[in-house]
Structure formats: C-alpha cells, structure tokens
C-alpha positions in Angstrom: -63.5 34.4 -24.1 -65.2 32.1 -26.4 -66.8 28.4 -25.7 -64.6 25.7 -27.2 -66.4 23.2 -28.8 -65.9 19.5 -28.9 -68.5 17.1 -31.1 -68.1 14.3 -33.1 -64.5 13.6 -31.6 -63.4 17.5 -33.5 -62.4 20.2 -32.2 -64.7 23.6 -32.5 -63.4 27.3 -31.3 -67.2 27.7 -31.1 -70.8 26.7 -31.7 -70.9 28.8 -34.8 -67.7 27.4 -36.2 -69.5 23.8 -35.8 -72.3 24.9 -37.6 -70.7 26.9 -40.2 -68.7 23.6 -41.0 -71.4 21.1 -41.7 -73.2 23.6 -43.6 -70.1 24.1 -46.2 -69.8 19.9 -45.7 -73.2 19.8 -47.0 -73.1 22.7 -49.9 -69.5 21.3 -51.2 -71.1 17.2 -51.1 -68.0 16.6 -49.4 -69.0 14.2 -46.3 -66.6 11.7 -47.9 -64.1 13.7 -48.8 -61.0 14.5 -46.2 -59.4 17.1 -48.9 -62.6 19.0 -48.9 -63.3 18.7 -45.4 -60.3 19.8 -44.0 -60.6 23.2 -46.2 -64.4 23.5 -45.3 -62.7 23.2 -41.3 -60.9 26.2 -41.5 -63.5 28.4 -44.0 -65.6 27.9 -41.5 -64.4 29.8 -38.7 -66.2 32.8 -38.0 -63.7 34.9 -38.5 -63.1 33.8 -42.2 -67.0 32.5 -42.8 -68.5 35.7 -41.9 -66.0 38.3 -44.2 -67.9 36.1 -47.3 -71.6 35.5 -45.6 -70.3 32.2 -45.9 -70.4 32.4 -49.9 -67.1 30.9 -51.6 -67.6 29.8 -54.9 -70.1 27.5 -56.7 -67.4 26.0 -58.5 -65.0 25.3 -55.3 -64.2 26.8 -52.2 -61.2 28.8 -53.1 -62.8 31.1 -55.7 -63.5 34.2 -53.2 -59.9 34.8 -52.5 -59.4 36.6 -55.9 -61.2 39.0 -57.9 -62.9 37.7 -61.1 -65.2 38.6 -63.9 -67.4 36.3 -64.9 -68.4 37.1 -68.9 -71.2 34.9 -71.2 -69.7 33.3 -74.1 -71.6 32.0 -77.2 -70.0 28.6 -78.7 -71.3 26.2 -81.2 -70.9 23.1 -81.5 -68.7 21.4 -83.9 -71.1 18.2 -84.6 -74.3 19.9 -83.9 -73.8 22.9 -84.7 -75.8 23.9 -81.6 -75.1 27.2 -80.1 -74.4 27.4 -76.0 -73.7 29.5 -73.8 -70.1 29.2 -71.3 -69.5 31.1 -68.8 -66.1 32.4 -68.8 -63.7 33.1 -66.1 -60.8 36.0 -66.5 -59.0 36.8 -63.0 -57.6 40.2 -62.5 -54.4 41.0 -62.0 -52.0 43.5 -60.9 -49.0 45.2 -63.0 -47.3 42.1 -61.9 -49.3 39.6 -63.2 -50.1 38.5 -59.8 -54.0 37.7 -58.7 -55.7 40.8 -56.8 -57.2 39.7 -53.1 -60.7 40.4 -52.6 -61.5 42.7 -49.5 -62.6 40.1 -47.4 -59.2 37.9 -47.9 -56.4 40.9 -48.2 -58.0 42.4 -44.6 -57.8 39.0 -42.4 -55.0 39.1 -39.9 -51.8 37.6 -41.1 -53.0 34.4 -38.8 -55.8 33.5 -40.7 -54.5 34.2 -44.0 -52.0 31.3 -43.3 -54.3 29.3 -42.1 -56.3 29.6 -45.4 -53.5 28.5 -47.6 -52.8 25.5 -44.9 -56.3 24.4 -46.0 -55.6 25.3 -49.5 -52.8 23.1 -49.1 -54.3 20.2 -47.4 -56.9 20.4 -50.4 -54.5 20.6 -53.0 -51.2 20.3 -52.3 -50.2 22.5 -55.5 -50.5 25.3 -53.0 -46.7 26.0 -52.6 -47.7 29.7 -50.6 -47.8 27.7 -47.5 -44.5 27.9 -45.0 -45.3 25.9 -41.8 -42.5 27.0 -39.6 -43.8 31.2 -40.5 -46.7 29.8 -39.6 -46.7 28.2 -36.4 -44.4 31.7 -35.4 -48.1 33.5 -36.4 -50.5 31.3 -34.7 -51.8 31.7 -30.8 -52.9 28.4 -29.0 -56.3 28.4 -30.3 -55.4 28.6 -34.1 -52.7 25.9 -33.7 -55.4 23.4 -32.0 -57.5 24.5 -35.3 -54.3 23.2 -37.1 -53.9 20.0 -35.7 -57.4 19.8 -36.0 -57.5 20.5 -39.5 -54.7 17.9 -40.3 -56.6 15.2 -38.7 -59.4 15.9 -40.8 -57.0 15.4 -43.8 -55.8 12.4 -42.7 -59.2 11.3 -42.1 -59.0 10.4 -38.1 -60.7 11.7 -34.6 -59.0 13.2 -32.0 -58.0 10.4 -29.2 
C-alpha cells in the first residue's frame, strides 16, 4: 500500500506524485494558474508521469496523448522578405479521421484515461470526451480523492 501524502493543504497518493507535480508546476510557469495546475495534478501521478518520463509537450501538456510529426517549414516574410523557419504540426490519424493514441496513453487503465480527460477538461473545458457519472463508476477511493482534489485545484482552494 502506498503512503498518502498531505502538503500544502493537497492531497498526494505519494511522495513521488508531490514531487512530480511541482516539477510540471514549474516547467509549464503555471504557479498562478488553477487551469494548468489542476491538469499538472493529475499528469503527475506516477502512474501517468512515468509512461512519458514525465515529458508532455513543450507547447502544452496535452500534446503526448496523440501521435504527431513534426516537419521544418521555410516561409518568408511578406514585408521583409526574410526567410524563417516554422515548425509544423500534422497529427495522424486513423481511416476515421480520428487522432491515433500514443503507447503510453492507449495502454493506461480505463481509470486513468478518464482521469486525463477530467484534467483536460478542467484545463479547457472544450474537452467534451469527459462523462462524470462513467467516471466515478471507474474510479476506486484513491482516484476519486485525486478527483476532488483535482477540482479544488481548479477552483483555486485548499482542502478544509
């Protein structure tokens, strides 16, 4: 059985998942920032920071779900006429046009994987995967303290 955690008024499954959270606060700037925060909560439990050596995008924390190529593109500018380089960004997809899951998302348990798109949704709520009643069906005692955990995060307030 693991350790629960309690510091700063949150709530930890672990030392590790304490850790591994302040270190994505830190990479993603996001100290003051409850949308970022509360998705950096649940990225970093081990369970989900370890699959990605907690690695999840440069360009925001939601990029290692899907497979990408990234491909250098020359463009010049209209005014200057000064040539740059972009990088550009082309998803893959399946026959169906949908997005294909990396490895280390498409093989966490069905728990977890809702638990990602909870914190995708409490980042952006565009996110209309997320189904909280087949959720809290899927989640043991531990992963629903990490929700309510995660929500107060979002909203920005400590655990009484």
């Amino acid at each position: 059985m693991q350790k629960k955690t309690e510091a700063y008024g949150m709530y930890f499954v672990n030392d590790a998942h304490q850790s591994n959270y302040y270190k994505l606060v830190e990479f993603y700037h996001s100290v003051n920032d409850p949308e970022y925060k509360s998705l950096c909560y649940i990225l970093a439990l081990p369970e989900i920071y370890n699959r990605t050596s907690g690695k999840f995008g440069d360009e925001g924390p939601m990029e290692w779900m899907y497979k990408f190529q990234d491909k250098e593109v020359e463009v010049e500018d209209i005014l200057t006429k000064k040539k740059n380089v972009i990088i550009e960004r082309t998803y893959e997809e399946d026959e169906s046009g949908n997005g294909i899951e990396t490895e280390a998302y498409s093989t966490l348990s069905s728990g977890y994987r809702k638990l990602i798109l909870l914190g995708a949704n409490l980042f952006n709520s565009s996110y209309d995967d997320f189904n909280l009643c087949d959720a809290l069906r899927t989640w043991d005692n531990e992963l629903i303290k990490v929700y309510q955990q995660a929500v107060l995060v979002r909203l920005d307030r400590e655990v009484n």
